[in-house]
N, CA, C and O atoms as a DFTB+ gen file, in Angstrom:
308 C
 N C O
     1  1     121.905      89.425      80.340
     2  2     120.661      88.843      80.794
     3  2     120.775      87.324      80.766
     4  3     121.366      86.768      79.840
     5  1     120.260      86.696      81.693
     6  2     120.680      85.230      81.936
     7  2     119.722      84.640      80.785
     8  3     119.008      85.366      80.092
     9  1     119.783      83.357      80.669
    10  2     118.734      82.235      79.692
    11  2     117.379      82.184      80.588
    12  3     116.227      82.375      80.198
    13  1     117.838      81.870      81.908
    14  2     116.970      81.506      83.168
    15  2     117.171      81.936      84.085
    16  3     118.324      82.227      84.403
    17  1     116.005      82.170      84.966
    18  2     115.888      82.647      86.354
    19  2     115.518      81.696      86.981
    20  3     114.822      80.931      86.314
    21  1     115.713      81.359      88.165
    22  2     114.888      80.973      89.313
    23  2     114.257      81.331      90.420
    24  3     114.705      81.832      91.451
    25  1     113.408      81.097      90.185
    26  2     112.031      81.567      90.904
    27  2     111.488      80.785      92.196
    28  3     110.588      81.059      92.990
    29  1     112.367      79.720      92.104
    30  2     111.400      78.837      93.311
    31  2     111.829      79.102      94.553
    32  3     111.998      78.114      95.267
    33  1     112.119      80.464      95.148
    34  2     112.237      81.375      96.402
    35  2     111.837      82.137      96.336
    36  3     111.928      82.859      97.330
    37  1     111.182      82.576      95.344
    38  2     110.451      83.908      95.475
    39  2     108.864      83.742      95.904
    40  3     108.098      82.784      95.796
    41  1     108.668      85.241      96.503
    42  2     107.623      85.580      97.318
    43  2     106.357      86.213      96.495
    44  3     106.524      87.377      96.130
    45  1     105.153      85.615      96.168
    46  2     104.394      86.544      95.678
    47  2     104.287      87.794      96.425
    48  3     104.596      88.048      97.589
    49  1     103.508      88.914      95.002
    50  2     103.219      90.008      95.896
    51  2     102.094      90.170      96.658
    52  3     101.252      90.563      95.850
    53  1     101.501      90.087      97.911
    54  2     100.559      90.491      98.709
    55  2      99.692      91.480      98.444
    56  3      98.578      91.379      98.959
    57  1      99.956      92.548      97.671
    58  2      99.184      93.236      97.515
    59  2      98.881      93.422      95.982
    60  3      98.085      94.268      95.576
    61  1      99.588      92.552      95.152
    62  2      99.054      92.616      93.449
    63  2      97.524      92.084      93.556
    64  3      96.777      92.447      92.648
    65  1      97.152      91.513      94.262
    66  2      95.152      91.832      93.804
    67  2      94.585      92.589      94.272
    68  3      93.354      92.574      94.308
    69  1      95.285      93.457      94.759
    70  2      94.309      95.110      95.406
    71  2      94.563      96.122      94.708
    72  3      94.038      97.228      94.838
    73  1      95.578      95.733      93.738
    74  2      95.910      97.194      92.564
    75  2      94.444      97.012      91.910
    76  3      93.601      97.559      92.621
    77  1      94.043      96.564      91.067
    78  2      93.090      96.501      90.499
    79  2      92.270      95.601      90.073
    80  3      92.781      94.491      89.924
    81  1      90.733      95.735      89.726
    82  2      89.869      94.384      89.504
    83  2      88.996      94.917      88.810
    84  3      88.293      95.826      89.251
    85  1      88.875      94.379      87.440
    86  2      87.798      94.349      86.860
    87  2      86.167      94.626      86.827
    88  3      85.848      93.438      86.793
    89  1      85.618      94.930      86.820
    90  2      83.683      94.968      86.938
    91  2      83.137      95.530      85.412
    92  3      83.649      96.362      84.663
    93  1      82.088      94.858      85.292
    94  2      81.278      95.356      84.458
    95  2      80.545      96.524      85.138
    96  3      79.958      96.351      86.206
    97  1      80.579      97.614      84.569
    98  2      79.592      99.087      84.745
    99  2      78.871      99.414      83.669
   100  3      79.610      99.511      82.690
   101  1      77.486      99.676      83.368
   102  2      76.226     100.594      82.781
   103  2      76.623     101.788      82.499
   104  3      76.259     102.511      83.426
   105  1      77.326     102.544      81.502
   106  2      77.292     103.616      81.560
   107  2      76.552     104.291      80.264
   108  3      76.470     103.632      79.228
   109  1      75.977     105.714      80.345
   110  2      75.363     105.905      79.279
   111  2      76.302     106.786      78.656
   112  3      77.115     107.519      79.220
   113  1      75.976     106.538      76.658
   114  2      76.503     107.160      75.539
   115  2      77.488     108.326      75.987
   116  3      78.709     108.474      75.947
   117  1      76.526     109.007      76.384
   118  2      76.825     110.706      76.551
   119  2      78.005     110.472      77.328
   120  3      78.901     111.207      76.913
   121  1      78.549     109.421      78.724
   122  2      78.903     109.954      79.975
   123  2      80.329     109.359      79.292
   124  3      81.313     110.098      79.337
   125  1      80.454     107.982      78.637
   126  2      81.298     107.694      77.780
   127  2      82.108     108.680      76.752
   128  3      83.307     108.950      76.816
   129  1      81.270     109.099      75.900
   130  2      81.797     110.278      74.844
   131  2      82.846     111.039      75.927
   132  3      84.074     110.981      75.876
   133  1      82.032     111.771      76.925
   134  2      82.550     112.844      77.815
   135  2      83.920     112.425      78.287
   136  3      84.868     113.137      77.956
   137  1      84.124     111.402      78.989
   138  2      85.266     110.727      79.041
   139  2      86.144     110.747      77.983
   140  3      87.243     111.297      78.045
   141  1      85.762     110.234      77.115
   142  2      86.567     109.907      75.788
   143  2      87.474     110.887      75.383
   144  3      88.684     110.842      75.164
   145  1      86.401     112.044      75.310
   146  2      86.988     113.524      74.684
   147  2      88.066     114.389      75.821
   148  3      89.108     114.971      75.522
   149  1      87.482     114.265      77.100
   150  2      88.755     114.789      78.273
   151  2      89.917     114.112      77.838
   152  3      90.978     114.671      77.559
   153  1      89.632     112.552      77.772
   154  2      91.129     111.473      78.009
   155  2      91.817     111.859      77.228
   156  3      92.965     112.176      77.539
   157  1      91.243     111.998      75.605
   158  2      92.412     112.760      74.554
   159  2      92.620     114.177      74.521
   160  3      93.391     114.645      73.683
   161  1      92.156     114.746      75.152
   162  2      92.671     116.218      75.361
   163  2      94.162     116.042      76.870
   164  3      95.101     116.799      77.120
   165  1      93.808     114.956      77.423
   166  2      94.587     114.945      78.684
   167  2      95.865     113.766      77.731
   168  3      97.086     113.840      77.863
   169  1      95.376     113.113      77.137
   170  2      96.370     111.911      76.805
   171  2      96.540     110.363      77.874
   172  3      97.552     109.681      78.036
   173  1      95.600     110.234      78.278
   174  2      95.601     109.686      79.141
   175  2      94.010     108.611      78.273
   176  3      93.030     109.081      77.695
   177  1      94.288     107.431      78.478
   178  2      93.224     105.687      78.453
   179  2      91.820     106.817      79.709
   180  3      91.914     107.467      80.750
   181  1      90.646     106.426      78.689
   182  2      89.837     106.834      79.275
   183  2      88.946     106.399      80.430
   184  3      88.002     106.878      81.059
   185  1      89.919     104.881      80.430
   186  2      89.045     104.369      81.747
   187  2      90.314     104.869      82.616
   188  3      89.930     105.580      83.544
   189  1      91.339     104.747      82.589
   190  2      92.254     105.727      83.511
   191  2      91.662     106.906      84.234
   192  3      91.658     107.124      85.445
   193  1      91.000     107.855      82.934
   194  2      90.583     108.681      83.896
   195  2      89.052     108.736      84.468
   196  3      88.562     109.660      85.116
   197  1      88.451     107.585      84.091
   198  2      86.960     107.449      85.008
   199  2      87.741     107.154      86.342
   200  3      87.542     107.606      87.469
   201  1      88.529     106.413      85.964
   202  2      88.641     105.437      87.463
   203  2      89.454     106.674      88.451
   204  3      88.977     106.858      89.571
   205  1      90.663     107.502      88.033
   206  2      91.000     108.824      88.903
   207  2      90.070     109.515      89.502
   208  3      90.122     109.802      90.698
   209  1      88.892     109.929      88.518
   210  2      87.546     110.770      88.960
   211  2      87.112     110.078      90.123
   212  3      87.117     110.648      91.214
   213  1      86.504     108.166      89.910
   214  2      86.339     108.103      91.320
   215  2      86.793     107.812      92.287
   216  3      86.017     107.745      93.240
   217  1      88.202     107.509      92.516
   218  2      89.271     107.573      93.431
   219  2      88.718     109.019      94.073
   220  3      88.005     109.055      95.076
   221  1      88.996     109.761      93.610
   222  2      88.820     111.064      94.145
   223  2      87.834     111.831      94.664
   224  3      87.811     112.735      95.499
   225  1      86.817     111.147      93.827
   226  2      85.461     110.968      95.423
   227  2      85.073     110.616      96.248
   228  3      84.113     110.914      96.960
   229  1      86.543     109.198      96.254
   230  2      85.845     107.912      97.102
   231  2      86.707     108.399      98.371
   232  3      86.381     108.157      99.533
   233  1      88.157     109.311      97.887
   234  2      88.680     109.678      98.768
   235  2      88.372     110.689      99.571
   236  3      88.660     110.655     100.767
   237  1      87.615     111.926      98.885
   238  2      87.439     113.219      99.647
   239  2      85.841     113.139     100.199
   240  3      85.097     114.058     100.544
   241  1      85.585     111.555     100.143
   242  2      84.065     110.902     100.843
   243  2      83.115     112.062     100.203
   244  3      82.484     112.839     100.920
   245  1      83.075     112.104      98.641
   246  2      81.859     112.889      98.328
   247  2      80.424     112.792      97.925
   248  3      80.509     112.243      96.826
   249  1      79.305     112.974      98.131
   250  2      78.140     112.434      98.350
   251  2      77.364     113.073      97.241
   252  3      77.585     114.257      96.990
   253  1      76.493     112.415      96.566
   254  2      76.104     112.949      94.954
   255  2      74.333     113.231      95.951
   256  3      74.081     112.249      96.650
   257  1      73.511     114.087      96.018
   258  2      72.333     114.498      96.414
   259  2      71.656     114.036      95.461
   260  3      71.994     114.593      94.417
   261  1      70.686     113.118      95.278
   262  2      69.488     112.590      94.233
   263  2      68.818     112.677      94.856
   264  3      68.892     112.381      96.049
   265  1      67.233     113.446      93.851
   266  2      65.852     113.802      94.252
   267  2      65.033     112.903      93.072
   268  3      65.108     113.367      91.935
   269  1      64.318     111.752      93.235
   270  2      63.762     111.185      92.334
   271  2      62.608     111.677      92.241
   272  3      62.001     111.713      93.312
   273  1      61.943     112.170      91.132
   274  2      60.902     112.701      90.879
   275  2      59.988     111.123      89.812
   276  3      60.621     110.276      89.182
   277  1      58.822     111.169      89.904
   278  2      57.710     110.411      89.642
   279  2      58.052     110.344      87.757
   280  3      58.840     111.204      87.363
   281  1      57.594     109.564      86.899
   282  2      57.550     110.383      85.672
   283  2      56.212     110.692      85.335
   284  3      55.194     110.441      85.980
   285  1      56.328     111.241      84.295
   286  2      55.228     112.333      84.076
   287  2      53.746     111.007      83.640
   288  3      53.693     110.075      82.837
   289  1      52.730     111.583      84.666
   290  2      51.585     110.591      84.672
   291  2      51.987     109.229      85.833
   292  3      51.612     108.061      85.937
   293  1      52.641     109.836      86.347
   294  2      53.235     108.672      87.219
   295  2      52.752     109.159      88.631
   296  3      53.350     108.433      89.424
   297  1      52.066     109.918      89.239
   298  2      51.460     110.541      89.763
   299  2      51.755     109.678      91.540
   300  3      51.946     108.462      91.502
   301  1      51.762     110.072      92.332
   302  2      51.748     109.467      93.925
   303  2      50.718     108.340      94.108
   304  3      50.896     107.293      94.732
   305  1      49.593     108.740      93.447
   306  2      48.045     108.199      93.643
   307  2      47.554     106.678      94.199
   308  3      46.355     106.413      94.294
């Protein structure tokens, strides 16, 4: 292995900021735990496998159906 490399011909990579990016997400207790407990049954970093789960919706374009209901005393009126 050399002391030094040189680098001043080399090409960044074009696509190293589309592997991945950061965000803050809201998630609740429960949906966390749930994660948690798959990832160590799978062995696998549990944001690894949030982020597979939604790859895989984002790929097979799947659509979540929400019906918001009023809360209670919350009436149409």
């Amino acid at each position: 292995m050399r002391k030094e490399y040189d680098f001043s011909k080399a090409k960044r990579n074009p696509y190293a900021r589309r592997l991945k990016r950061q965000v803050t997400i809201r998630l609740e207790h429960d949906t966390i735990a749930y994660f948690k407990s798959l990832s160590e049954e799978m062995g696998i970093p549990y944001q690894t496998l949030i982020n597979l789960y939604l790859r895989e919706c984002a790929s097979s374009r799947k659509r979540l159906v929400v019906t918001w209901r009023p809360a209670a005393g919350q009436g149409a009126g």
